[in-house]
MIKEVO-570863 format. One record per residue (C-alpha): z, y, x. Coordinates in nm, 3 decimals, decimal comma, m for minus. Example, Ala and Ser with C-alpha at 12.3 -4.5 7.8 and 13.67 -1.06 7.14 Angstrom:
<atoms>
0,780:m0,450:1,230
0,714:m0,106:1,367
</atoms>
This chain:
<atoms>
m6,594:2,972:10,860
m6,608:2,674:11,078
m6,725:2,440:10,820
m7,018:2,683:10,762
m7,097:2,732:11,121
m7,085:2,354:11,142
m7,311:2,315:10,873
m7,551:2,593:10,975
m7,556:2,485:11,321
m7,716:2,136:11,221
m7,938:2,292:10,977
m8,067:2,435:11,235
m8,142:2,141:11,473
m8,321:2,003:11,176
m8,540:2,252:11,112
m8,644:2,264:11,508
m8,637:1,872:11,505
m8,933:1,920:11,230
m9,057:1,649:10,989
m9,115:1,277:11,147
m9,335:1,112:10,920
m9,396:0,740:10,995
m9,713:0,540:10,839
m9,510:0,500:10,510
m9,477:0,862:10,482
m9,800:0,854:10,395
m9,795:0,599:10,182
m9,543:0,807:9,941
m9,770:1,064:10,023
m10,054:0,904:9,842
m9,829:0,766:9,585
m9,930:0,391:9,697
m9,819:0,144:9,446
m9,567:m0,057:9,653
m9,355:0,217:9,788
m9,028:0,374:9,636
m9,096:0,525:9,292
m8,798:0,784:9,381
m8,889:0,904:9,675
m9,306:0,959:9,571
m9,237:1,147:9,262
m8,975:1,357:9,479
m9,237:1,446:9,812
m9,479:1,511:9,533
m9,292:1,776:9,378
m9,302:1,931:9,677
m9,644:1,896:9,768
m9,761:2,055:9,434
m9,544:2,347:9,416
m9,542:2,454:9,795
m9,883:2,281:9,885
m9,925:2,316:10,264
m9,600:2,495:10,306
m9,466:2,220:10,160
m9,274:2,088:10,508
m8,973:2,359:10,525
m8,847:2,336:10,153
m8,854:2,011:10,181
m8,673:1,943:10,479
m8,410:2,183:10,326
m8,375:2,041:10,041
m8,289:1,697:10,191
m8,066:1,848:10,443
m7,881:2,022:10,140
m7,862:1,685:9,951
m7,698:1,536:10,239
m7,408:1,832:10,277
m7,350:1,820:9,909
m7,273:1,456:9,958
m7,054:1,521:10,238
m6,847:1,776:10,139
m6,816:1,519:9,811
m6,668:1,266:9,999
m6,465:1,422:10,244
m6,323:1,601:9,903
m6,257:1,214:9,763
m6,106:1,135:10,083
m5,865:1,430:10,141
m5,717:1,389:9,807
m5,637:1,015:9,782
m5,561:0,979:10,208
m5,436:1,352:10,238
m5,553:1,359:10,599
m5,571:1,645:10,806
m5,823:1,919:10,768
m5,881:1,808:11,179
m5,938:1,465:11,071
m6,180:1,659:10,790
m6,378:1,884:11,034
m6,437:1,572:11,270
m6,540:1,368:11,027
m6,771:1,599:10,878
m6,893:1,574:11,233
m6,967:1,184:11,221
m7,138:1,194:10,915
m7,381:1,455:10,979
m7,403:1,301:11,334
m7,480:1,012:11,130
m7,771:1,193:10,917
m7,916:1,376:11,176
m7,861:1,300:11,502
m7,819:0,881:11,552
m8,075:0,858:11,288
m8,298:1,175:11,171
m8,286:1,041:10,836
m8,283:1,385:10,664
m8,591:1,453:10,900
m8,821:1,149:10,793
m9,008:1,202:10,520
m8,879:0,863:10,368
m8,691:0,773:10,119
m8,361:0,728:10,329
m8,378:1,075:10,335
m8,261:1,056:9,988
m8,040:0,726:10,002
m7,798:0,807:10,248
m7,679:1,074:10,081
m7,666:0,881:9,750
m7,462:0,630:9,918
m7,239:0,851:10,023
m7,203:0,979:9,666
m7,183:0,618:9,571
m6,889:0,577:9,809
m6,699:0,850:9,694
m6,724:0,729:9,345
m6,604:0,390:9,405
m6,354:0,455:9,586
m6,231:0,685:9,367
m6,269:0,449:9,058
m6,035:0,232:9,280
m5,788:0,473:9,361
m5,721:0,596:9,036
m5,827:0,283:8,853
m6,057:0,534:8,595
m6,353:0,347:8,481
m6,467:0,663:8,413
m6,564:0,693:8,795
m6,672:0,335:8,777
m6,956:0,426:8,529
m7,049:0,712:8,799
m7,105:0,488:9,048
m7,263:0,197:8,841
m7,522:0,463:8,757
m7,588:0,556:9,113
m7,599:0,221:9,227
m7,882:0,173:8,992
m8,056:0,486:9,135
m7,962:0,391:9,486
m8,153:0,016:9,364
m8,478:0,226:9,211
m8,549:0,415:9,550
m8,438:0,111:9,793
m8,432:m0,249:9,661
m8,211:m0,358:9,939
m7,907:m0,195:9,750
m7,927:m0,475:9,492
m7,633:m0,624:9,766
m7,391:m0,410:9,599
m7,397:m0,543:9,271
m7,153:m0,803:9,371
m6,878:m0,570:9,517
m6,921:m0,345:9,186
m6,826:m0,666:8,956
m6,530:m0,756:9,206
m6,414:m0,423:9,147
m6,470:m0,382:8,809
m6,245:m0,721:8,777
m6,002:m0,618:8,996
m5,962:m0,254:8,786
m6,008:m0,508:8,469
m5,664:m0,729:8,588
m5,438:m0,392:8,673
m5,563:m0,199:8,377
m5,541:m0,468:8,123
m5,810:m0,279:7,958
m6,060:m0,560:7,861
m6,275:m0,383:7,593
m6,388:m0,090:7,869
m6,397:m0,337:8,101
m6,580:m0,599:7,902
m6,832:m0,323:7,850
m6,885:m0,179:8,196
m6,953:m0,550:8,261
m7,265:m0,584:8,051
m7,417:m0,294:8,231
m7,405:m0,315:8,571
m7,570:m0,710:8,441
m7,816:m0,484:8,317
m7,861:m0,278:8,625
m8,140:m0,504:8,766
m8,290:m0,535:8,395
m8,318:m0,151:8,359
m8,448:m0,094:8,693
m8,678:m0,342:8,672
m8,813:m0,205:8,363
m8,823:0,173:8,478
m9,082:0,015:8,757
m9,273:m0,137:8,507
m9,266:0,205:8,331
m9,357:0,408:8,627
m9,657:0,166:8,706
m9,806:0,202:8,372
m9,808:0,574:8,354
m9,907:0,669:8,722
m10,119:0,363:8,800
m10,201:0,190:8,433
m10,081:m0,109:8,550
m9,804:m0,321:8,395
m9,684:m0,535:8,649
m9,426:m0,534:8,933
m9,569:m0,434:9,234
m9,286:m0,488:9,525
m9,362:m0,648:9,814
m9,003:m0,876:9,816
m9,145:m1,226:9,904
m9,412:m1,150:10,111
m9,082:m0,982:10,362
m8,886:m1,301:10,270
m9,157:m1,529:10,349
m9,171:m1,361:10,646
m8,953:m1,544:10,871
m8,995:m1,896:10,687
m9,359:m1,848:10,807
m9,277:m1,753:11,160
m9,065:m2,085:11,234
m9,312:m2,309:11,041
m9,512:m2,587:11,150
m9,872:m2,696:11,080
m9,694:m3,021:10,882
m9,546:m2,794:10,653
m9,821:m2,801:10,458
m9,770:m3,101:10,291
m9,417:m2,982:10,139
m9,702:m2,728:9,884
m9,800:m2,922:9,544
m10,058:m2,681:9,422
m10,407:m2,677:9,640
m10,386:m2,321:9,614
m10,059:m2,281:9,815
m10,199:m2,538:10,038
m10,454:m2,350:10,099
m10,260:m2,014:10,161
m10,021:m2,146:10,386
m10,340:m2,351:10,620
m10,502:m2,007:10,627
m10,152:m1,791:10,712
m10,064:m2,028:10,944
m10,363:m2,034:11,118
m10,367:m1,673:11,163
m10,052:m1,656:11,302
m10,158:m1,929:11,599
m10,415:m1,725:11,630
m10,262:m1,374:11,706
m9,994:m1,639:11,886
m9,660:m1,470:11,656
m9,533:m1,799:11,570
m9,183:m1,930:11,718
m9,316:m2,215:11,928
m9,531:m1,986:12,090
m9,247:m1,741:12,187
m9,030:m2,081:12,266
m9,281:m2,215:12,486
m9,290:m1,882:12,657
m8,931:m1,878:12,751
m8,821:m1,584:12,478
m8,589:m1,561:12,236
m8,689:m1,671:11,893
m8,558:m1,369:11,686
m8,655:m1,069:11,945
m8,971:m1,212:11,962
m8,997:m1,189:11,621
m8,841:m0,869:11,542
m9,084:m0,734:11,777
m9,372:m0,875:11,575
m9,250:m0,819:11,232
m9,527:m0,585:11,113
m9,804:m0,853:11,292
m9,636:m1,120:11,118
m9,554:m0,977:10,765
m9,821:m0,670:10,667
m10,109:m0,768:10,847
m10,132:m1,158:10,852
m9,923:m1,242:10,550
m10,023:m0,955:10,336
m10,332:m0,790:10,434
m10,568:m1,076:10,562
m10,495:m1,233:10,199
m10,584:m0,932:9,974
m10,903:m0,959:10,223
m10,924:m1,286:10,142
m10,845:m1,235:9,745
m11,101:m0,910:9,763
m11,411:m1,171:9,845
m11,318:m1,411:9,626
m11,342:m1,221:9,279
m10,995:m1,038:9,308
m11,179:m0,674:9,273
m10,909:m0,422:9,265
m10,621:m0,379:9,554
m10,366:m0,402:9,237
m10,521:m0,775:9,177
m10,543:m0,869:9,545
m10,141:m0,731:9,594
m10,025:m0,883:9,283
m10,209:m1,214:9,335
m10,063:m1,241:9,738
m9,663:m1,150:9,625
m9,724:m1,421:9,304
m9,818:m1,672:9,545
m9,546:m1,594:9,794
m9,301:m1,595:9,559
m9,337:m1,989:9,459
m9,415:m2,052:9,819
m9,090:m1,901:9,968
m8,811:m2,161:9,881
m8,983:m2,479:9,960
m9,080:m2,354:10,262
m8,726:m2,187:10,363
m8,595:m2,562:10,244
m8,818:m2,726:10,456
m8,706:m2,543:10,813
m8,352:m2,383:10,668
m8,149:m2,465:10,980
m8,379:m2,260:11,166
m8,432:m1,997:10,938
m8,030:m1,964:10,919
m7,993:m1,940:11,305
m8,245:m1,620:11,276
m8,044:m1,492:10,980
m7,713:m1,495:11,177
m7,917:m1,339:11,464
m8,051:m1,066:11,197
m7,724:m1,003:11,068
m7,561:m0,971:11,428
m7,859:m0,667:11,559
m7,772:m0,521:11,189
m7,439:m0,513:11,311
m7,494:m0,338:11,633
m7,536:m0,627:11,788
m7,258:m0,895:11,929
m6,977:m0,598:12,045
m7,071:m0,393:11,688
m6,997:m0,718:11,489
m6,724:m0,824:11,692
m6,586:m0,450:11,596
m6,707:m0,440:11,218
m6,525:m0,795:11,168
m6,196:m0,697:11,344
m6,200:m0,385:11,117
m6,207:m0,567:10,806
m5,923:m0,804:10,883
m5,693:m0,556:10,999
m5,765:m0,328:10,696
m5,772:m0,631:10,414
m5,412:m0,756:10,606
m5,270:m0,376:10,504
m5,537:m0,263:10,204
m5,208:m0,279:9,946
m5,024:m0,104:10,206
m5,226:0,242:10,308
m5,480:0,358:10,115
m5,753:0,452:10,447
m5,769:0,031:10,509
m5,843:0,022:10,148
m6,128:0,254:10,205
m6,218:0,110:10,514
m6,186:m0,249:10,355
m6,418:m0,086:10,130
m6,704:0,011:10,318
m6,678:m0,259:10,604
m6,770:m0,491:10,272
m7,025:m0,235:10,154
m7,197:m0,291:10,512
m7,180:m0,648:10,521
m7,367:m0,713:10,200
m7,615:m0,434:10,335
m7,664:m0,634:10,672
m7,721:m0,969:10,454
m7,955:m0,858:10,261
m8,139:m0,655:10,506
m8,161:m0,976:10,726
m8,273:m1,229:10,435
m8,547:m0,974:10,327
m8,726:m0,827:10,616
m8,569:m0,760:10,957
m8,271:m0,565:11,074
m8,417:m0,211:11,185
m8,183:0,096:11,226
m8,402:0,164:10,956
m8,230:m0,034:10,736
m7,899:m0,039:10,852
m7,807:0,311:11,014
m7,644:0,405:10,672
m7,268:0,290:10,815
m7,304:0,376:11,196
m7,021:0,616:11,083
m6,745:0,291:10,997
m6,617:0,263:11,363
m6,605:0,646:11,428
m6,410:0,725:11,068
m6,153:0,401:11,164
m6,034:0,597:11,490
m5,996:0,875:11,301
m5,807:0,804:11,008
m5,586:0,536:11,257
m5,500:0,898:11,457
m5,478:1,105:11,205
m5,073:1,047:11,146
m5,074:1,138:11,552
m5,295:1,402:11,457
m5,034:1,518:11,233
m4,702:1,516:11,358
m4,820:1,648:11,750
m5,034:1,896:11,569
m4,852:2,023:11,304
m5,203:2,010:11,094
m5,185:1,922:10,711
</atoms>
C-alpha cells in the first residue's frame, strides 16, 4: 500500500507538472535527421495513434517506464545487499526524486525521458552480472548498453567499464570461451549501432550516411580558445578557409575566450553560457548557410559537408591549444560533478567503497556507479558541455551512499528486515 501510494502520488505531480518540451522536442517531433533515432520513432507512435491527445499517454507511458525500472533495481538491490524494506521505500524516494522532481526528465519530451530509466535497467543488470558472476546478465546489459548508445551517443563511455567487467567475471569464472565471446560483441556494439543509424537514415530519410552532429560539439570548445594564428596549423585551403570564416564569426558575436578574459570572466562559465552561440549557430548553422550558396542544395549535403569538415579539423586544432582546452575539460568535468563540493563528495565515495568493494557488497555497487558517473562526466565534458541535461542521471549516488551506510543502524534500532 505505501509503495502504491508512493507511486501514485508522483504520478500525479507529473501529470499536473504537464509536458516541457524544449526546442529539440520539436526536432524529434519533426523527425529531424540529427536527433535520437529512439526517441523520434517512440513520440511518433504516439502522435499517430492519439494525434492531439497525444500529451497524457505519453507522459504515462514514460512515467511507467521509469517505475518499472525502479522497482527492477531496488528488486536487484534487496536481494544481493538484503537491506531493509526502510532503506527500500526511501530509496524508491531518491530515485523518483531523481526522475521527477531534481530533473523532470519523465516530463520532457526528450529522449532522457527514455534513458534514465534504461540506465537504471542497465545498472541493475550489471550489477547483477557482477554479483552472481552469470554472463547471462552480462549479455542483458551489453544489449542495453547498445540501446542506451542508439538513443544517446554519450553512453558510448560505458563501453570501457563493460570490458573491465567482463575481464574481471572472465579471471573468477575461468570461463574463456563465454567470455571470449561476450568480448567480440560488446567490440561490436559501436559497429551495430552505427549501422542501425545508417539503416534508419536510409528508410526514413533515403539517405545513407551518418548524420550526428559529434565534432561539430567537440570542436566546440577547441574553437572557443583559438586564436586567429591557428590558421596556419590547417593543410587543406578548404579548412583554412572554414576555420578564417568560424573564427571570424565568433569575434564578431564576441564568444571567444580572450574576449571573456579581457572582460574579467571566467573562461568556462563564459562559455557554458554561450554554448548554443558558439556551437549551433556559428559553427553549424552559418556553414550549412554558407554550404547552401555555394552548390550544397539540400540541408542533408550542407549538415553532412559541415560535421566532415569538423571532423578532420578537430584534432589539430585541440593539439594546437590542448593545455587550454584541458583546463576547460577539468572545469567541465567538475560542474558535471556538482561542482567543486559534488566532486570532492563523488571522489571520496569511490575511494572509500574501492578500499572495502571485496568486503561489502553496497561499496561494490557504489564502486560501481561512482565509475559509471565518471565516464558519463568525461565524456559529457569532451563532447559538448556539462548541462544537468547531461549529467542528472546519478544525482541519486550521494543520497543512496547515506542510505545503504545507515541501513545496518537502520536495522538493529529498528528491528526492520
Amino acid at each position: 500500500m505505501i509503495n502504491s501510494t508512493i507511486y501514485v502520488l508522483f504520478g500525479l505531480v507529473v501529470a499536473l507538472k504537464g509536458p516541457i518540451y524544449l526546442p529539440d522536442s520539436y526536432a524529434h517531433m519533426d523527425m529531424l535527421i540529427n536527433r535520437s533515432p529512439v526517441y523520434s520513432l517512440f513520440l511518433k507512435v504516439f502522435t499517430s495513434t492519439f494525434k492531439a491527445h497525444y500529451v497524457l499517454p505519453l507522459l504515462l507511458a514514460q512515467y511507467s517506464f521509469l517505475v518499472l525500472s525502479i522497482r527492477f533495481l531496488l528488486r536487484i538491490l534487496y536481494k544481493n545487499l538484503r537491506i531493509s524494506l526502510v532503506a527500500i521505500l526511501i530509496l524508491q524516494l531518491i530515485f523518483l526524486a531523481n526522475g521527477v522532481y531534481w530533473y523532470p526528465s519523465v516530463n520532457r519530451v526528450l529522449s532522457e525521458s527514455l534513458t534514465f530509466p534504461m540506465l537504471l535497467f542497465f545498472i541493475g543488470c550489471l550489477f547483477n552480472s557482477l554479483m552472481k558472476n552469470d554472463f547471462g546478465w552480462l549479455l542483458r546489459a551489453i544489449i542495453l548498453l547498445g540501446i542506451l548508445q542508439f538513443t544517446r551517443g554519450q553512453f558510448v563511455a560505458f563501453l570501457p567499464v563493460l570490458l573491465l567487467a567482463l575481464v574481471y567475471m572472465i579471471y573468477t569464472t575461468k570461463n574463456y570461451k563465454i567470455g571470449g565471446l561476450l568480448i567480440i560483441v560488446l567490440a561490436l556494439v559501436p559497429v551495430i549501432v552505427s549501422c542501425s543509424e545508417r539503416v534508419y537514415y536510409k528508410l526514413v530519410f533515403d539517405q545513407n550516411k551518418n548524420y550526428a552532429m559529434t565534432y561539430v560539439h567537440c570542436i566546440s570548445a577547441p574553437f572557443y580558445i583559438a586564436k586567429s594564428s591557428d590558421i596556419e596549423i590547417f593543410e587543406t585551403e578548404e579548412q583554412k578557409s572554414f576555420f578564417s570564416r568560424t573564427f571570424q564569426i565568433l569575434e564578431s558575436k564576441e564568444i571567444t575566450r580572450d574576449f571573456a578574459i579581457s572582460n574579467r570572466k571566467d573562461d568556462y562559465d563564459f562559455f557554458d553560457e554561450n554554448f548554443t552561440k558558439i556551437c549551433n549557430a556559428s559553427i553549424h548553422e552559418s556553414n550549412m548557410e554558407y554550404y547552401r550558396k555555394h552548390g550544397f542544395r539540400t540541408e542533408y549535403e550542407q549538415q553532412y559537408k559541415v560535421d566532415e569538415v569538423t571532423t578532420k579539423m578537430f584534432f589539430p586544432l585541440l593539439k594546437a591549444n590542448f593545455k587550454l582546452w584541458f583546463r576547460m575539460l577539468l572545469k567541465s568535468i567538475e560542474k558535471g560533478l556538482g561542482g567543486r563540493s559534488g566532486a570532492f563528495l563523488t571522489f571520496m565515495i569511490l575511494c572509500f567503497s574501492l578500499v572495502f568493494v571485496f568486503k561489502d557488497n553496497r561499496f561494490a555497487f557504489l564502486s560501481i556507479a561512482v565509475i559509471l558517473k565518471l565516464a558519463n562526466s568525461l565524456i559529457v565534458a569532451i563532447a559538448v558541455h556539462s548541462i544537468i541535461r547531461y549529467t542528472f542521471y546519478f544525482d541519486w549516488i550521494i543520497g543512496m551512499t547515506i542510505v545503504l551506510l545507515l541501513d545496518p543502524i537502520l536495522k538493529k534500532y529498528l528491528n526492520v528486515n
